[in-house]
C-alpha positions, 0 to 999 in steps of 0.5 A: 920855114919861110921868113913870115912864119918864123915871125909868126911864131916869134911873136906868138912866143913873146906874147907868151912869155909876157903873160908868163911874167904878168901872171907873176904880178911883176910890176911891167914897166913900158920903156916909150920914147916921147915921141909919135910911135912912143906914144902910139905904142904906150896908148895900145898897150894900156888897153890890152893890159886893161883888157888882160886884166894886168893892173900892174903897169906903168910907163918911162919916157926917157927925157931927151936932153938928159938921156938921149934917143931911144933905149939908151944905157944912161936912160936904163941906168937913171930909171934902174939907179934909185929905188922907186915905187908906183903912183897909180893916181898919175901912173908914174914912177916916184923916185925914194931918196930911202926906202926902209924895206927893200922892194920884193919884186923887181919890175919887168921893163919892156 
């Protein structure tokens, strides 16, 4: 199979199985850096959620000077560390100090 269709395929696989998962009402989380390609991907993703009807999505921007470049495991570790719940107003995680009852979905980060 020829490198181009293997890709082909590949992607057609992911954007499956991430339907899959937005189907279930996960809350997805978008991992982008603060950066032009970052920002570029978090602003073609918003549509294609509108347009797929997927409401529940949210962005993380690591910050650079405490997290490092890129997906790190500090950065993962911060933003999986506390619970948090959404603020769809301003679209952004809000880290709880407590939270009486544990939350019952745990969020897709992609």
């Amino acid at each position: 199979m020829p490198k181009k269709e293997a890709l082909k395929i590949a992607k057609k696989r992911i954007f499956k199985n991430f339907l899959e998962e937005a189907k279930q009402h996960r809350p997805i989380i978008f991992y982008t850096d603060n950066d032009c390609d970052g920002m570029l991907a978090g602003s073609v993703l918003m549509p294609m959620c509108y347009r797929l009807g997927i409401k529940d999505f949210f962005f993380f921007s690591p910050l650079r000077n405490a997290h490092g470049y890129g997906f790190t495991d500090l950065a993962l570790n911060d933003l999986l560390s506390q619970p948090c719940i959404f603020n769809p107003k301003t679209n952004q995680l809000v880290r709880l100090d407590y939270i009486k009852k544990p939350i019952s979905k745990k969020p897709l980060i992609v």
